[in-house]
C-alpha positions in Angstrom: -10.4 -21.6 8.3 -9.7 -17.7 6.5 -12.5 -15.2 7.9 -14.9 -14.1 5.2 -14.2 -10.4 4.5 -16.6 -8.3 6.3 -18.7 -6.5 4.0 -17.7 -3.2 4.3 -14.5 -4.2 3.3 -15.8 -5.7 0.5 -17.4 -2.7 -0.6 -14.9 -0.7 0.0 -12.6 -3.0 -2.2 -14.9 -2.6 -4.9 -15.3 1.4 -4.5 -11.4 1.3 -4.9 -11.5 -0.6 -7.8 -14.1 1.7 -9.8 -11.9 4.8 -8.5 -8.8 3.7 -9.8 -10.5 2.7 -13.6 -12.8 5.7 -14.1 -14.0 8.6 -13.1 -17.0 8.1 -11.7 -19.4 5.0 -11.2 -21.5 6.1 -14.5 -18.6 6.6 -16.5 -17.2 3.0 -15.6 -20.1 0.9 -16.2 -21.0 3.7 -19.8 -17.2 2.9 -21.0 -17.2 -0.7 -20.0 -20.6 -1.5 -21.8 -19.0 -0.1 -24.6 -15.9 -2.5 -24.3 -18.6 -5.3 -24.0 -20.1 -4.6 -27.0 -17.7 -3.1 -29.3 -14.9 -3.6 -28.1 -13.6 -7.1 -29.0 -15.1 -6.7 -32.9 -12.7 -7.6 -35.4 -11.3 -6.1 -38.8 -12.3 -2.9 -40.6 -15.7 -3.2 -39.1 -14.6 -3.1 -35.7 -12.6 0.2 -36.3 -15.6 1.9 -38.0 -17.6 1.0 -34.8 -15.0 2.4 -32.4 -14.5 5.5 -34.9 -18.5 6.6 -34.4 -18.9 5.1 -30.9 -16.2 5.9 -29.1 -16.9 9.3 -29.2 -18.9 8.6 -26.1 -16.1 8.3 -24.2 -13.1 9.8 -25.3 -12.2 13.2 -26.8 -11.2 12.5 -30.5 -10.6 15.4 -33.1 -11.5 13.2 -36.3 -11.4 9.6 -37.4 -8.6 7.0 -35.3 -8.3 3.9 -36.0 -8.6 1.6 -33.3 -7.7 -2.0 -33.2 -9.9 -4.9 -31.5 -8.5 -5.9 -28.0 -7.4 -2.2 -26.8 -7.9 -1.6 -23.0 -8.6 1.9 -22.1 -9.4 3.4 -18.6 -10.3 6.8 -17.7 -11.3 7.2 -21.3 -12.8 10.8 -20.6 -9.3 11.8 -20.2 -7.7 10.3 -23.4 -7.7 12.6 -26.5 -6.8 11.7 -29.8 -5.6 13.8 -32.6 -6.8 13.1 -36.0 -5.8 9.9 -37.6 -4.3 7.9 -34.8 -3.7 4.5 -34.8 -3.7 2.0 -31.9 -3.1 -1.6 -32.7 -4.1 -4.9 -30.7 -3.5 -5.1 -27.4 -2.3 -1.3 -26.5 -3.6 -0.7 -23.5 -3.8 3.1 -22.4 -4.5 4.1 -18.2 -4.8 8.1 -18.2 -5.8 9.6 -14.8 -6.4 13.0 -14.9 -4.6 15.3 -17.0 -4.7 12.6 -18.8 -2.9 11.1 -22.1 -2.8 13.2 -25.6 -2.4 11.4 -28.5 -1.5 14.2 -31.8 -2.4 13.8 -35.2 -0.8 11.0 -37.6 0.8 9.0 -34.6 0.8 5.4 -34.2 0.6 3.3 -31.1 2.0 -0.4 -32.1 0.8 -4.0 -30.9 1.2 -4.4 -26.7 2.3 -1.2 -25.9 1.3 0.1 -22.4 0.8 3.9 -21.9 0.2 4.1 -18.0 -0.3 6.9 -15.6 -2.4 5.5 -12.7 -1.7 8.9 -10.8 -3.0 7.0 -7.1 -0.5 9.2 -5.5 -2.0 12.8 -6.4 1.1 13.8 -8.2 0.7 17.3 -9.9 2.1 16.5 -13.0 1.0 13.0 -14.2 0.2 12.9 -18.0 1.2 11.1 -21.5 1.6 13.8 -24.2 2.9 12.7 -27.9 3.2 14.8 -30.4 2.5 14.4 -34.3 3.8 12.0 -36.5 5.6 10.1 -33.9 5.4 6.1 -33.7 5.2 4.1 -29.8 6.8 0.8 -31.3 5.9 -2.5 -29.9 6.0 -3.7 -26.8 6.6 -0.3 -25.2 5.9 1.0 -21.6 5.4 4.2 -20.6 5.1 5.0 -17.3 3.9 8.9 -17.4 3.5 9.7 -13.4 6.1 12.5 -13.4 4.7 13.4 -16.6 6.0 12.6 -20.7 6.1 14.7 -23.0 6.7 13.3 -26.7 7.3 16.1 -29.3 6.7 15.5 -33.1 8.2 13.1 -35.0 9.6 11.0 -32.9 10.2 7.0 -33.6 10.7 4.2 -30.7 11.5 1.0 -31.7 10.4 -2.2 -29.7 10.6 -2.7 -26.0 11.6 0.7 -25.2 10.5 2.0 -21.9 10.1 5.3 -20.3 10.1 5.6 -16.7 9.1 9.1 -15.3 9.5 7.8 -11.5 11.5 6.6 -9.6 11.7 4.8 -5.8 13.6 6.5 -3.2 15.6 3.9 -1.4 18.5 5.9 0.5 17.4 5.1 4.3 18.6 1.0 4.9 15.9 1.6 7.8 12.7 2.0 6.1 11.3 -0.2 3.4 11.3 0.9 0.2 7.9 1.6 0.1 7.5 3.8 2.9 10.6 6.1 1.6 8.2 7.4 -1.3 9.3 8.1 -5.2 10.5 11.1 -7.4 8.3 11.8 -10.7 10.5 14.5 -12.1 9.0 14.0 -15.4 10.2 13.0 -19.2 11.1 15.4 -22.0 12.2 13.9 -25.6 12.3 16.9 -28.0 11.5 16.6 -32.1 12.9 14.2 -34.5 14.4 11.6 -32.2 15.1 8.0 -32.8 15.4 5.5 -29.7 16.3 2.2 -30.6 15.3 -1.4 -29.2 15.3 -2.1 -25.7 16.8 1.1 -24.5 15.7 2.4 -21.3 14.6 6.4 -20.5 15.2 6.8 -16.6 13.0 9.9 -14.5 14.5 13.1 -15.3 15.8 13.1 -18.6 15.8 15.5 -21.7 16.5 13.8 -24.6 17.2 17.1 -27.7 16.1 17.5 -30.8 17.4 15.2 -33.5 19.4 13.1 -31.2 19.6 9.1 -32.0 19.6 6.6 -28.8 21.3 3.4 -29.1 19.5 -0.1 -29.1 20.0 -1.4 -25.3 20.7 1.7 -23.9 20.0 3.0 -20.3 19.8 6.8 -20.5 20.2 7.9 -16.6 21.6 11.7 -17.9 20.3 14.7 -20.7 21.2 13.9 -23.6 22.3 17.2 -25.8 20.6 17.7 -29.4 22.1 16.1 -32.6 24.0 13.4 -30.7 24.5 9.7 -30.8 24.2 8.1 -27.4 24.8 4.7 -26.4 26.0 1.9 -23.8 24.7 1.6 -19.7 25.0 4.4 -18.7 24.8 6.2 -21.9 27.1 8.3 -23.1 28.1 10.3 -25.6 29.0 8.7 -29.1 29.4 10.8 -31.7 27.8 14.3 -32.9 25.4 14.4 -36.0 27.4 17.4 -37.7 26.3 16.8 -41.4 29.9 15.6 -42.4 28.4 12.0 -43.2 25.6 13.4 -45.1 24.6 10.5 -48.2 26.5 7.3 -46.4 24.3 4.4 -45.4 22.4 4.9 -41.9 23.3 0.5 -41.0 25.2 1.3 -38.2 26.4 -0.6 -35.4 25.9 1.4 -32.4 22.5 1.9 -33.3 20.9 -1.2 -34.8 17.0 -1.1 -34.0 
């Protein structure tokens, strides 16, 4: 027969738990009775719940638009600009220093924007600018810290990793060799087509376009075209193709 847990154990278990969802005990059970209540109710009633209610919880500028089925821990530390949108099934974990969320952007169906800083990292966070779009199926993983300037689209399944496991010793598990979290930076007006992959580390400039299936391991310089595993450079947005159709291969979203 298993042994029964002994009760401090138990306890202990369920202290952890709490820690690693909210801030404190009264903040977890104030934003989970919230998620009870409001949480699950459909169409535009639901939102105009969330809008006035929510405010209990989470720092939000002006009216958001949230979507029925949205998970959110440490809600204290998630701030939303001014007509955000977060469809079904977006599920947002911010950790201190938190996730920012600027004004006009979108958050689309199942994306996960995750911190879960358990490790004390220094600079842990999810910051997206304005008018930028997380397309569906996204994951963003924020412990080295993301920063998302304005305008800037994803399409579906992209992911960006700010960590990474350190696996250079073949003596020591993984595990035990500890991660980098150097951290995320995609600049203004970028596009990052389906599938592609951001690795820990990377600068992605200003109006550069990232091919669909893509795994960007390097910086990638402003006004380019990058594509392929690893990525590379594919061609420099110069203005010479100004007015011909944007249906390109090497970029398909």
């Amino acid at each position: 027969m298993h042994a029964m847990p002994e009760k401090g154990g138990v306890w202990e278990g369920v202290q952890l738990y709490v820690h690693r969802q909210a801030r404190s005990w009264g903040r977890y059970i104030l934003e989970q009775a919230l998620f009870l209540l409001i949480g699950w109710v459909p169409t535009i009633v639901g939102i105009g719940l969330r809008a006035v209610f929510y405010r209990l919880i989470m720092q939000m500028d002006g009216v958001s638009a949230i979507e029925a089925g949205v998970r959110i821990r440490f809600a204290d530390q998630v701030h939303l600009g001014r007509n955000v949108y977060l469809d079904e099934r977006v599920y947002l974990h911010a950790c201190p220093q938190g996730i920012r969320i600027g004004d006009n952007s979108l958050v689309m169906y199942g994306s996960v924007l995750h911190v879960y800083n358990f490790r004390d990292l220094p600079h842990a966070f999810i910051h997206i600018g304005r008018d930028s779009l997380i397309g569906e199926m996204n994951v963003l993983r924020g412990q080295g810290g993301i920063t998302i300037g304005d305008r800037v689209y994803t399409a579906t399944m992209v992911q960006l990793l700010a960590v990474n496991h350190v696996f250079d010793d073949p003596d020591r598990s993984i595990v035990e060799q500890g991660i980098t979290a150097e951290g995320i930076v995609i600049e203004d007006d970028v596009w990052i087509g389906s599938g592609a992959i951001v690795t820990d580390g990377v600068r992605i400039g200003k109006g550069a376009v990232v091919a669909a299936g893509s795994v960007v391991t390097k910086d990638v310089p402003p006004h380019t075209v990058v594509g392929g595993v690893p990525a590379r450079v594919l061609k420099v947005i110069d203005g010479s193709e100004k007015g011909k159709t944007a249906r390109r291969k090497e970029v398909f979203l």
